[in-house]
C-alpha positions in Angstrom: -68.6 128.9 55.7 -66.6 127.9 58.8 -63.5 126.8 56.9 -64.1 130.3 55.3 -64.4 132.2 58.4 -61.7 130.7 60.6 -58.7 131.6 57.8 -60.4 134.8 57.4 -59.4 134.9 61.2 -55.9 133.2 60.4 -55.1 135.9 58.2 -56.3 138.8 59.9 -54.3 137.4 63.0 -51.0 136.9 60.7 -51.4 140.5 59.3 -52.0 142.0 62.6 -48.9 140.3 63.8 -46.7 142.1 60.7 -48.1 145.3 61.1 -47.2 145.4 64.7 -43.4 144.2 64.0 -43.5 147.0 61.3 -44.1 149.2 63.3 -40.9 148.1 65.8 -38.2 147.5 63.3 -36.6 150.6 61.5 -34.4 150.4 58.4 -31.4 152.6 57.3 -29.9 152.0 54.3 -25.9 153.4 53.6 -27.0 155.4 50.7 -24.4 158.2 51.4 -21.0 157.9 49.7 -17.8 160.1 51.1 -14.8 157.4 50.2 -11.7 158.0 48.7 -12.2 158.3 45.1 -16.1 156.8 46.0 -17.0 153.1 47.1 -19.3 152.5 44.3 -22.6 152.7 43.7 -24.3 151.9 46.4 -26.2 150.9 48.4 -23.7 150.2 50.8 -25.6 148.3 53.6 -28.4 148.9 55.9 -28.9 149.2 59.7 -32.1 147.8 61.2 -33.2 149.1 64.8 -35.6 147.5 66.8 -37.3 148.5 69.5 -36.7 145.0 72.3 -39.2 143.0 72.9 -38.4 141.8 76.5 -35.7 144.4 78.2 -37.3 148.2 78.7 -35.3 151.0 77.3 -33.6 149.1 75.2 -32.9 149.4 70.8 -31.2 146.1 69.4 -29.0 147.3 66.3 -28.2 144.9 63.6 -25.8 146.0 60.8 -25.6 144.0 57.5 -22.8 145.0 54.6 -23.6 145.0 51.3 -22.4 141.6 49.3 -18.2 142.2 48.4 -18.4 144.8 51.1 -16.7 144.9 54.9 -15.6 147.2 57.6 -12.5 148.5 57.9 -10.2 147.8 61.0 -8.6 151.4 61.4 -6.6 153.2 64.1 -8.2 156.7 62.4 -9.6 158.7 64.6 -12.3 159.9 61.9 -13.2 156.6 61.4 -15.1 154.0 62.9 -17.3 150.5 62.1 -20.4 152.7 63.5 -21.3 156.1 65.1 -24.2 157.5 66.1 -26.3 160.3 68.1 -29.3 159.8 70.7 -31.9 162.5 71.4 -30.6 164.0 75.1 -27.0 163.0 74.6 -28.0 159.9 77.4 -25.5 157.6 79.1 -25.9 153.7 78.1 -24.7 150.6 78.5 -23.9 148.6 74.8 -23.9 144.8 75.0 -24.0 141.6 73.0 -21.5 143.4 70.5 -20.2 140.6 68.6 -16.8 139.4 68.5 -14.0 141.8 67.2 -15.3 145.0 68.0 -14.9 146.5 70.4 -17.3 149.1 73.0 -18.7 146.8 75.2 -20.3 148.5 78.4 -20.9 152.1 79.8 -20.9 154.4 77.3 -21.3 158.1 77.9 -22.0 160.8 75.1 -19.0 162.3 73.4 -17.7 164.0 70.2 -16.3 161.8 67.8 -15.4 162.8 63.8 -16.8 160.9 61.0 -15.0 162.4 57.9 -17.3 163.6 55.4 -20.7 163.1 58.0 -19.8 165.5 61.1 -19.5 164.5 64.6 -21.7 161.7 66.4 -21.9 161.0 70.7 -21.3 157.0 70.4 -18.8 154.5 68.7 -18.4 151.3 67.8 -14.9 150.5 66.7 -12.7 147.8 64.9 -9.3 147.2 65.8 -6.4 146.5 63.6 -6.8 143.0 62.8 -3.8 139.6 62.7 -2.3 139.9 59.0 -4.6 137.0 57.4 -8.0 138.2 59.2 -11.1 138.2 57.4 -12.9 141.9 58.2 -16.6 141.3 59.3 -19.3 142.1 57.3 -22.0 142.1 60.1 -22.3 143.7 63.3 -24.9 143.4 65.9 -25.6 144.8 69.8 -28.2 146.4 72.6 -28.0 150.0 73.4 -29.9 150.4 77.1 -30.4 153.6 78.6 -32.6 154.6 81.4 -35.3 155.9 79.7 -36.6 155.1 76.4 -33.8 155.9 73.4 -34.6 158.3 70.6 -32.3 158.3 67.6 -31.1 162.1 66.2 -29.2 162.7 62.8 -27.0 164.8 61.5 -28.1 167.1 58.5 -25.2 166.5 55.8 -25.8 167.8 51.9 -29.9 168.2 52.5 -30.0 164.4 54.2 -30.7 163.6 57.5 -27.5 160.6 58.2 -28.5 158.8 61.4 -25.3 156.4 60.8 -21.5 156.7 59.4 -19.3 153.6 58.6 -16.0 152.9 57.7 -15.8 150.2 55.5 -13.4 148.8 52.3 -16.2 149.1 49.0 -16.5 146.4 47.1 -14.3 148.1 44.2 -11.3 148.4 46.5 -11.6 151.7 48.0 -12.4 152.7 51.6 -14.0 155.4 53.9 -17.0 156.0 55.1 -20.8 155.8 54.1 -23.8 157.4 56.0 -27.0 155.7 56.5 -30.4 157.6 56.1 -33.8 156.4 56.8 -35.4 154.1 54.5 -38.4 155.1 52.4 -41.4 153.4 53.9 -40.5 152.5 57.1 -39.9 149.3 59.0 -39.9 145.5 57.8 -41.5 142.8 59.1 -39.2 140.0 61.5 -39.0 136.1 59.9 -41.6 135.1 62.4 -43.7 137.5 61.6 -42.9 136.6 57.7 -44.2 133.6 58.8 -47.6 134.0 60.0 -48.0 136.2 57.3 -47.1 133.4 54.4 -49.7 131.6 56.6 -52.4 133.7 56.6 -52.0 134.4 52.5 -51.8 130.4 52.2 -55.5 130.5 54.2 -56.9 133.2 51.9 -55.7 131.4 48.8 -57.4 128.1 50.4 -60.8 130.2 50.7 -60.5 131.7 47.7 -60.4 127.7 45.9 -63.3 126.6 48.1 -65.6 129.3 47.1 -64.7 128.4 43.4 -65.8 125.0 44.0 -68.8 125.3 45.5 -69.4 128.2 43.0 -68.7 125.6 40.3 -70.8 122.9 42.0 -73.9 124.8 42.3 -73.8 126.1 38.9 
């Protein structure tokens, strides 16, 4: 019964745990298709906000590309690797962007196009890259403000687009896609994965005992 009730606990625990990263992590998926002659079927790529664990005010964005998929280094001023809008229009400071984009630092809301999506207060961009450069299919950084950030979409066709990304589709064409909020919510982080895969393993390990001293007894 002890063995019982202590993975009862470890899997409670484990589930808490998941729930609680759920609840921080926000998934958008690029869905939204207004390329040149279409990027294909989609979907496109997601963009996963979390709310940071240790520094206040602060939304880490990670941006993963769909596989044969990558953003496009253009000079066009309609578009860009990433735009986006914040409730209140706040000034913030973007950090940790990884290497060849470019936005690094204070940021103050503007008005920049997105063709096909509207306008958005904040950019990301990707310069023209050496002849022989690989384009990035990932893109990760910190948005800190100074107060807690609220992201705000743009209504386009009936959806609400938090996102817009210029990117080269995996059949050869580019432009850009629009990210809208995934259906049911957040996802759980690896770790939390992990205390969850522990916490089944424990029930699964009750579940045999019982069996067997169900199977002794009879």
């Amino acid at each position: 019964m002890k063995k019982q009730a202590l993975l009862g606990a470890a899997l409670g625990l484990a589930l808490s745990f998941g729930a609680a990263s759920m609840a921080n992590a926000t998934v958008y998926v690029f869905t939204q298709d207004a390329c040149t002659g279409t990027c294909g079927t989609g979907p496109f790529g997601t963009v996963t906000v979390t709310n940071d664990a240790v520094l206040a005010n602060t939304l880490d964005f990670s941006v993963q590309l769909a596989a044969g998929e990558s953003f496009h280094d253009t000079g066009d001023p309609q578009h860009h690797a990433l735009v986006f809008n914040l409730v209140g229009n706040p000034t913030i400071t973007i950090a940790g962007l990884n290497s060849q984009f470019t936005a690094n630092g204070s940021q103050a809301a503007g008005s920049t196009s997105a063709s096909g999506f509207g306008t958005f207060d904040y950019v990301i961009d990707l310069p023209k890259l050496p002849k022989g450069s690989v384009n990035p299919t990932t893109l990760w950084f910190q948005a800190t403000g100074a107060a807690p950030l609220t992201l705000e979409s743009n209504t386009v066709g009936g959806k609400q687009v938090y996102f817009a990304s210029d990117i080269f589709g995996a059949n050869g064409n580019t432009g850009n896609v629009g990210a809208i909020l995934q259906t049911g919510g957040g996802v759980p982080e690896p770790a939390s994965w992990a205390l969850m895969l522990v916490g089944f393993g424990g029930l699964g390990a009750a579940l045999r005992l019982r069996r067997r001293h169900a199977l002794a007894l009879a």
